[in-house]
Rosetta silent file (secondary structure, phi, psi, omega in degrees, C-alpha in Angstrom):
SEQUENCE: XXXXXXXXXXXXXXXXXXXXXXXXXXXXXXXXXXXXXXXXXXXXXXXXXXXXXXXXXXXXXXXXXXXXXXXXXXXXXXXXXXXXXXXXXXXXXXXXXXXXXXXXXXXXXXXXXXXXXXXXXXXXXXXXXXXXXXXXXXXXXXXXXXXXXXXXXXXXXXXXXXXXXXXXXXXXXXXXXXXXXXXXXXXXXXXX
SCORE:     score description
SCORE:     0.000 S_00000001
   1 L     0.000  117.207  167.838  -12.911   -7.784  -31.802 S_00000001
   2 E  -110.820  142.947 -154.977  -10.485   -4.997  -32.987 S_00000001
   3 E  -143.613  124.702 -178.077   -8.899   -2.847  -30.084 S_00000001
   4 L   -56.888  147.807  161.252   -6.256   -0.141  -30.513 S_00000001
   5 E   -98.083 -176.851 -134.309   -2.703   -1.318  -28.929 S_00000001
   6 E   167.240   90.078  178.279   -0.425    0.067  -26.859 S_00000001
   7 E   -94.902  113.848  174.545    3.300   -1.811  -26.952 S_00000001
   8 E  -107.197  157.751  168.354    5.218   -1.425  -24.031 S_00000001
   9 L   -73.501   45.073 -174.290    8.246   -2.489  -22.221 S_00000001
  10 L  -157.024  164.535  147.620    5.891   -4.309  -19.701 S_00000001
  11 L  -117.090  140.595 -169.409    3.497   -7.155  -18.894 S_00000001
  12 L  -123.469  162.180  176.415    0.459   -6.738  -17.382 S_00000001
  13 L  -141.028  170.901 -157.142   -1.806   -9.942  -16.645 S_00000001
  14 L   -86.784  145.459 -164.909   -5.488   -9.551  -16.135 S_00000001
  15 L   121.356  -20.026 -155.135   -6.262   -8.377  -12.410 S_00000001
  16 L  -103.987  152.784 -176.189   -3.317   -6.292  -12.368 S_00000001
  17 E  -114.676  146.937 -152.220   -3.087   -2.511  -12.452 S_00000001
  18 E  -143.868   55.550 -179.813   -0.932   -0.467  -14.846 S_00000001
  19 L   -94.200  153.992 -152.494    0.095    3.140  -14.211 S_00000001
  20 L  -155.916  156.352 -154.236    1.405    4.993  -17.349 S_00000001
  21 E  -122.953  107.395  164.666    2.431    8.492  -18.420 S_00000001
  22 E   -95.950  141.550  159.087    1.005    9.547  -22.124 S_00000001
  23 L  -142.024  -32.877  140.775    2.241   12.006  -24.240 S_00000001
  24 L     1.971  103.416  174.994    2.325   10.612  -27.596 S_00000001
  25 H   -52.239  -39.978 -173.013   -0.457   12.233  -29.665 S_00000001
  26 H   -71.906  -16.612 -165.037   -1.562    8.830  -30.899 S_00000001
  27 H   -85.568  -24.104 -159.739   -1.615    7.219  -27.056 S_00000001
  28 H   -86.000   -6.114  175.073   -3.449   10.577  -26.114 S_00000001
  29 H   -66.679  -65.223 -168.931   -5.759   10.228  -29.109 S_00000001
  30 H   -50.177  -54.510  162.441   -6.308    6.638  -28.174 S_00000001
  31 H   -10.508  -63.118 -160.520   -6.840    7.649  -24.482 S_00000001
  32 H   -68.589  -52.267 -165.927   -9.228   10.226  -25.416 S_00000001
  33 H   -55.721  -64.263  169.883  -11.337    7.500  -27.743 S_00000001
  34 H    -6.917  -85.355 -171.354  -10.866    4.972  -24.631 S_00000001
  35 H   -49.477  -60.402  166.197  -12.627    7.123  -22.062 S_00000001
  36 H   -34.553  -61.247 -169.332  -15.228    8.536  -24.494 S_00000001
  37 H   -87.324   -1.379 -173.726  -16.425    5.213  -25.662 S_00000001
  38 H    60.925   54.063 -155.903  -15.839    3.649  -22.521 S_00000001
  39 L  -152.020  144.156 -146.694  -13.787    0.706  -23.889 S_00000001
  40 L   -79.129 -168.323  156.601  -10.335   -0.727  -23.381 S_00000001
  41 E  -141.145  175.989  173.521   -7.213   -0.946  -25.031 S_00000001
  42 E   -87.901  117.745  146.284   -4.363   -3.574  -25.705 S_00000001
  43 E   -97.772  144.022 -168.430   -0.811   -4.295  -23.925 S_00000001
  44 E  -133.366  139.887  170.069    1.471   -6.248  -25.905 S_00000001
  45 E   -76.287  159.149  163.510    5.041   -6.505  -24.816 S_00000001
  46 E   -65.252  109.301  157.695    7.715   -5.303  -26.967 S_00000001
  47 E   -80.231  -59.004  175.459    9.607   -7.745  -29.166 S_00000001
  48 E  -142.712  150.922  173.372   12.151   -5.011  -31.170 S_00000001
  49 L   112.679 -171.478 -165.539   11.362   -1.401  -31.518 S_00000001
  50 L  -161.890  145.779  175.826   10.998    0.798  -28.657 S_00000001
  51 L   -34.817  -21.760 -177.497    7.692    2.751  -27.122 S_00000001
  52 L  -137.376  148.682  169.067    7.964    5.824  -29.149 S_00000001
  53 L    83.379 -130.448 -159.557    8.118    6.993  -32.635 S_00000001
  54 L   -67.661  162.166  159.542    7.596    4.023  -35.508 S_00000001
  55 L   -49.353  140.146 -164.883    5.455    1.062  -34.442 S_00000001
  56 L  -116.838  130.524 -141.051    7.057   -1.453  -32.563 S_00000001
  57 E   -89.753  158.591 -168.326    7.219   -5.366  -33.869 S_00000001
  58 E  -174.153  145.203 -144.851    5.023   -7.150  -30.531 S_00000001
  59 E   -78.671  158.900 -169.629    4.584  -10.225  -29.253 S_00000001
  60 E   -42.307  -41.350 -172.954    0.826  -12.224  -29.973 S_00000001
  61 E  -113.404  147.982 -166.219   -0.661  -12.442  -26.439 S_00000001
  62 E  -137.751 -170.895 -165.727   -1.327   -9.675  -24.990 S_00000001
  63 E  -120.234   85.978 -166.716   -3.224   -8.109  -22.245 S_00000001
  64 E   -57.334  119.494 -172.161   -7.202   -5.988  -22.702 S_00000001
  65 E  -121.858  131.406  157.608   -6.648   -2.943  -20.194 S_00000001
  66 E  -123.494  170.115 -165.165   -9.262   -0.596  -19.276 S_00000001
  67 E   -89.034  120.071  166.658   -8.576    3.025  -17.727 S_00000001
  68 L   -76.487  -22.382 -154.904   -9.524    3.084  -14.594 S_00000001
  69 L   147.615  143.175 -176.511   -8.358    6.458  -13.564 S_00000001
  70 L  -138.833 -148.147 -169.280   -6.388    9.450  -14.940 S_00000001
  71 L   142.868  133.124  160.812   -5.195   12.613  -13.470 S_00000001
  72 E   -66.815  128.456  173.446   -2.960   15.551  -14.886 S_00000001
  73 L   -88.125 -170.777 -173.136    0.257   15.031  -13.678 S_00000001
  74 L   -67.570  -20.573 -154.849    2.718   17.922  -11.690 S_00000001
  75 L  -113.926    6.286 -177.225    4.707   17.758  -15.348 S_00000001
  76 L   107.020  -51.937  170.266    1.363   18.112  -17.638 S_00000001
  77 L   -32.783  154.731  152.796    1.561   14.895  -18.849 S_00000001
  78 E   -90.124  151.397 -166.855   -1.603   12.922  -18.534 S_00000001
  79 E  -132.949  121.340  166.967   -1.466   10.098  -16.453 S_00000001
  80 L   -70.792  162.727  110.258   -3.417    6.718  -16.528 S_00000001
  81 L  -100.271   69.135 -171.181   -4.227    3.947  -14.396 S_00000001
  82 E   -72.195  145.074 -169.062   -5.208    0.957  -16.515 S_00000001
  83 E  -140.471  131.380 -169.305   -6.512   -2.349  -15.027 S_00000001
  84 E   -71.068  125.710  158.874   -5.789   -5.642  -17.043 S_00000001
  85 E   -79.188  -58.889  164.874   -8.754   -7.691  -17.975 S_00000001
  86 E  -137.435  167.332  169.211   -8.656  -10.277  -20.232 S_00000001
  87 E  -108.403  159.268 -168.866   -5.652  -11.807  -22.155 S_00000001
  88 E  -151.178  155.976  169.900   -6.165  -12.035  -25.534 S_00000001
  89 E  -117.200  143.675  164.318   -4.120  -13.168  -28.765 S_00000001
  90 E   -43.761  109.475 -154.364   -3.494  -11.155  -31.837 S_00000001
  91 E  -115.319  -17.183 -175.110   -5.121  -12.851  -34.792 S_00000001
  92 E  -153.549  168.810  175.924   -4.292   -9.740  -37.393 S_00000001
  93 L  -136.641  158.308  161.260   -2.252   -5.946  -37.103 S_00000001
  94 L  -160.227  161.623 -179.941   -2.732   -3.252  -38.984 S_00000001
  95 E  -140.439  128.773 -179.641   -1.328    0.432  -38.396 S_00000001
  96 L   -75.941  179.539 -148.294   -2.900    3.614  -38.902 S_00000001
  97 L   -77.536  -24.535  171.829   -1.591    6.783  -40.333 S_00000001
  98 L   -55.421  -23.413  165.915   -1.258    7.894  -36.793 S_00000001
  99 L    92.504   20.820 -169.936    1.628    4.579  -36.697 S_00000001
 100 L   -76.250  143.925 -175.406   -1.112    3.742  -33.784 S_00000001
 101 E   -79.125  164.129 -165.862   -1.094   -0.132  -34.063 S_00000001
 102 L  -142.643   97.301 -155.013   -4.666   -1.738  -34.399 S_00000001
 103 E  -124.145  148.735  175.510   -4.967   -5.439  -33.538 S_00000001
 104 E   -97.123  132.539 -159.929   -8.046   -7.728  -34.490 S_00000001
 105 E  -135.447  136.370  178.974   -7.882   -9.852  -31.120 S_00000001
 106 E  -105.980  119.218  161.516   -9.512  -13.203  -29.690 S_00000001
 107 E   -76.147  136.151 -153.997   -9.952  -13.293  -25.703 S_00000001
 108 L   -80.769 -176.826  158.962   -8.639  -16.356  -24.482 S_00000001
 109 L   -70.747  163.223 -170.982  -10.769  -18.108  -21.880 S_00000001
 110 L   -79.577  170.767  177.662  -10.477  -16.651  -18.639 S_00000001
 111 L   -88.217  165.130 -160.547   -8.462  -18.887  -16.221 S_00000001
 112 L   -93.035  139.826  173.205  -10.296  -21.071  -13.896 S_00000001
 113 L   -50.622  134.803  179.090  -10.020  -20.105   -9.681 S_00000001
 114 L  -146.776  135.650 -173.220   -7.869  -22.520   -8.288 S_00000001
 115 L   -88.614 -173.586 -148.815   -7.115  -21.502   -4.481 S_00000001
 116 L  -111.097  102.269 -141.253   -3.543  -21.077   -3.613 S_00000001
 117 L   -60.011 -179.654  176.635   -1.992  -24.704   -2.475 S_00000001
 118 L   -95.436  -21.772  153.599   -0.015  -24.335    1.005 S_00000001
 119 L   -25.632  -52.951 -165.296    2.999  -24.974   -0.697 S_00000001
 120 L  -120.440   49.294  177.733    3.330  -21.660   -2.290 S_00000001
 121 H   -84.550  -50.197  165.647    2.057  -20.334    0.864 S_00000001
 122 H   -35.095  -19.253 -152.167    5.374  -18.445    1.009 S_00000001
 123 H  -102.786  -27.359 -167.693    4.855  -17.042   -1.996 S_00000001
 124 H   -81.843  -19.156  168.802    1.539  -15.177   -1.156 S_00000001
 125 H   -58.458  -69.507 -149.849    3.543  -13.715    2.011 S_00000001
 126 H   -57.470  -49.852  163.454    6.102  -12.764   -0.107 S_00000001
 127 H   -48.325  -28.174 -167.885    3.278  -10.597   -2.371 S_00000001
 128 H   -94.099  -47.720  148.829    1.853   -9.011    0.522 S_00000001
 129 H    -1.611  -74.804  166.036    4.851   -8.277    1.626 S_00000001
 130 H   -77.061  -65.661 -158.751    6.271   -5.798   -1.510 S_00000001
 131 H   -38.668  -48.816  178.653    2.385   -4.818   -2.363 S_00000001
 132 H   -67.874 -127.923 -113.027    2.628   -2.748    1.492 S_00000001
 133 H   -46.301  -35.205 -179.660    5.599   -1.533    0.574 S_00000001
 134 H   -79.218  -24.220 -170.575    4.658   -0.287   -2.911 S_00000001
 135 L    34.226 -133.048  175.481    1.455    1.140   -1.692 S_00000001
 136 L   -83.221  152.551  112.089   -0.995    2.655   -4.144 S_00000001
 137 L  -169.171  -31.175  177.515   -2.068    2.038   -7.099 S_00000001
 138 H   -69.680  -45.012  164.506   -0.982   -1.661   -6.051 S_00000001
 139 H   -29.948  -43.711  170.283   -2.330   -1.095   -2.785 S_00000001
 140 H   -56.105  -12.651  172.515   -5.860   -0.901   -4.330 S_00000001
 141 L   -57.327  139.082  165.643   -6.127   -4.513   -5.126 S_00000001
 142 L   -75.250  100.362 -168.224   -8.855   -6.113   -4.321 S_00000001
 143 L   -56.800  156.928 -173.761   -6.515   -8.913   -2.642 S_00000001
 144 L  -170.080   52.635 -175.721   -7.514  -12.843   -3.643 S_00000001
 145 L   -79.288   20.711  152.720   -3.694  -13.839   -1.673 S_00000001
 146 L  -105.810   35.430 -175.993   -5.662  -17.193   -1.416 S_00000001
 147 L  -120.915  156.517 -162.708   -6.178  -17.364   -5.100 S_00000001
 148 H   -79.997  -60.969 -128.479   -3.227  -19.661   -7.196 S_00000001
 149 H   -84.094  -26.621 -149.157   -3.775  -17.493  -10.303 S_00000001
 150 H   -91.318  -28.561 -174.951   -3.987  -14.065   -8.653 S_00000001
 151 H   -67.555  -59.415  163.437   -1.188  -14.552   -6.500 S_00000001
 152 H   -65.120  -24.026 -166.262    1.033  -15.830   -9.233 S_00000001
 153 H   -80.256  -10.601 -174.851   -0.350  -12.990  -11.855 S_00000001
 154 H   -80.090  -58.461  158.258    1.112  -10.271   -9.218 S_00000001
 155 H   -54.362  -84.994  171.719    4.312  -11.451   -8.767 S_00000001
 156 H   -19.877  -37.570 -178.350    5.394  -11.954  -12.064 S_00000001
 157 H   -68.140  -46.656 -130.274    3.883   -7.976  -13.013 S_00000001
 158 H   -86.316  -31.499 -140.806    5.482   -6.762   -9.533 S_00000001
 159 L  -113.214  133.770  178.233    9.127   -8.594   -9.535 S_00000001
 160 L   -59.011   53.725 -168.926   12.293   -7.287  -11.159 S_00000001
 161 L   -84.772  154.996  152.865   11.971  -10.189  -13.600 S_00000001
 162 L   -52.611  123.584  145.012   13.450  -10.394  -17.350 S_00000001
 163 H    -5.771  -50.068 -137.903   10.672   -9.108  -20.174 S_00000001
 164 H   -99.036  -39.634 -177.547   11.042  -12.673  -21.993 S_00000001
 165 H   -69.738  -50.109  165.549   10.176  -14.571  -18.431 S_00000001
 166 H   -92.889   14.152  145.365    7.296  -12.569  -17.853 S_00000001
 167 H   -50.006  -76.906 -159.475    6.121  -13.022  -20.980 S_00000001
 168 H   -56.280  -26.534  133.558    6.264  -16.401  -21.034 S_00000001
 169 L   -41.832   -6.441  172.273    4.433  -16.300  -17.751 S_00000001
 170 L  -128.178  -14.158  168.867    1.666  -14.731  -18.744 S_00000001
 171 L   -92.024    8.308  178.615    1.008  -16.907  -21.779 S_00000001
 172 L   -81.060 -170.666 -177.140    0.537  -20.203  -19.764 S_00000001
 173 L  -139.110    1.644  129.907   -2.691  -20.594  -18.681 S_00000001
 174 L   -14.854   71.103 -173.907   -1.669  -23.137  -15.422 S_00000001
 175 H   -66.473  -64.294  173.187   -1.712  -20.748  -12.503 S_00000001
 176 H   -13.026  -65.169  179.913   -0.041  -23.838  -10.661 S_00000001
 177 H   -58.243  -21.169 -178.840    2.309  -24.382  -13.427 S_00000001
 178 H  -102.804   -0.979  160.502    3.415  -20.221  -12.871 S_00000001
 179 H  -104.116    3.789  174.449    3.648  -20.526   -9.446 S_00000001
 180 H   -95.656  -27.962  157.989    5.992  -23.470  -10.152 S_00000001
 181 H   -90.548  -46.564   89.386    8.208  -21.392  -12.143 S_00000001
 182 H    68.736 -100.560  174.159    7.862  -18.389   -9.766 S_00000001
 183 H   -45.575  -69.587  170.479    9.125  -20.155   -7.535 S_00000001
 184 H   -62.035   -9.129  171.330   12.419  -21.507   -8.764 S_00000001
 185 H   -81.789  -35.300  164.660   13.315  -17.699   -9.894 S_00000001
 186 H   -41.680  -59.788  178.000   12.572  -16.681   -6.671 S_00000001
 187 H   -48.616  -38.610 -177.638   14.487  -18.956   -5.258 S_00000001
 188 H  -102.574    0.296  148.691   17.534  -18.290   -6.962 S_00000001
 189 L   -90.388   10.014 -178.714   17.306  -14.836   -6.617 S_00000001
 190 L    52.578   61.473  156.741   17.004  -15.328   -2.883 S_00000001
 191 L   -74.606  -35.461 -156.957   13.779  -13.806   -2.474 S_00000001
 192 L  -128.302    0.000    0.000   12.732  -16.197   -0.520 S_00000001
């Protein structure tokens, strides 16, 4: 399946919500194509390069987002709301004249429900906890705080974490195992 990309200074994991500000001609192109065909696009985190201007080098797994909502903003800009779907890995790139990146992409399996052990019962407090505070677009979840995966995929978007950690967090496939790492970062930021 090839799906236009979108490299950002973010991770999104599927379940998760994503609002973004376009102005780019190519993101607003891409946007445009999006909505019309009614079909998603790709976030990839940012390895080197930066969000605007040449193409940006981006790391393999990445996230299938569809738009969800848009809206002019008070500054002009258009404004998104993209909601993560599937994760997927990059099996080829190629970049059009537009520098818009293009990725031919494999969707991983989805992960399996695993409810959320009483262990890391703290941790699903801890979500609901910043989600009220954050209110919408995060407000808007369809909540699953008794789900392992969904629970863990929130934090990790939602938490002032390092880029490289929630990367690496979003390519296991464990939800356990990510609420096991989670968890000691938490800890030692005294989150918890």
């Amino acid at each position: 399946m090839e799906i236009p990309l979108f490299p950002l200074n973010t991770v999104i994991f599927p379940g998760g919500m994503l609002p973004l500000r376009i102005f780019e001609p190519r993101y607003l192109d891409m946007v445009s194509n999006c909505l019309r065909a009614d079909t998603g696009f790709g976030v990839c985190l940012i390895k080197s390069g930066r969000e605007t201007g040449q193409p940006a080098e981006i790391h393999a797994i990445g996230t299938l987002c569809k738009i969800v909502d848009w809206t002019t903003l008070p500054d002009g800009l258009l404004g998104i709301t993209a909601y993560g779907e599937r994760k997927f890995l990059v099996a080829k790139l190629r970049v059009q004249a537009d520098h818009l990146l293009v990725g031919e992409v494999n969707l991983t399996p989805e992960e399996a429900g695993k409810p959320l052990p009483v262990e890391f019962k703290p941790l699903g407090e801890l979500l609901e906890r910043i989600i009220a505070e954050l209110g919408p677009p995060y407000s808007n979840f369809a909540e699953s705080y008794s789900q392992a995966g969904w629970v863990g995929a929130r934090l990790a978007e939602l938490l002032p974490l390092n880029l490289v950690v929630k990367q690496r967090l979003l390519e296991m496939d464990d939800p356990h195992a990510r609420l096991v790492q989670l968890r000691e970062v938490i800890v030692n930021l005294h989150y918890l």
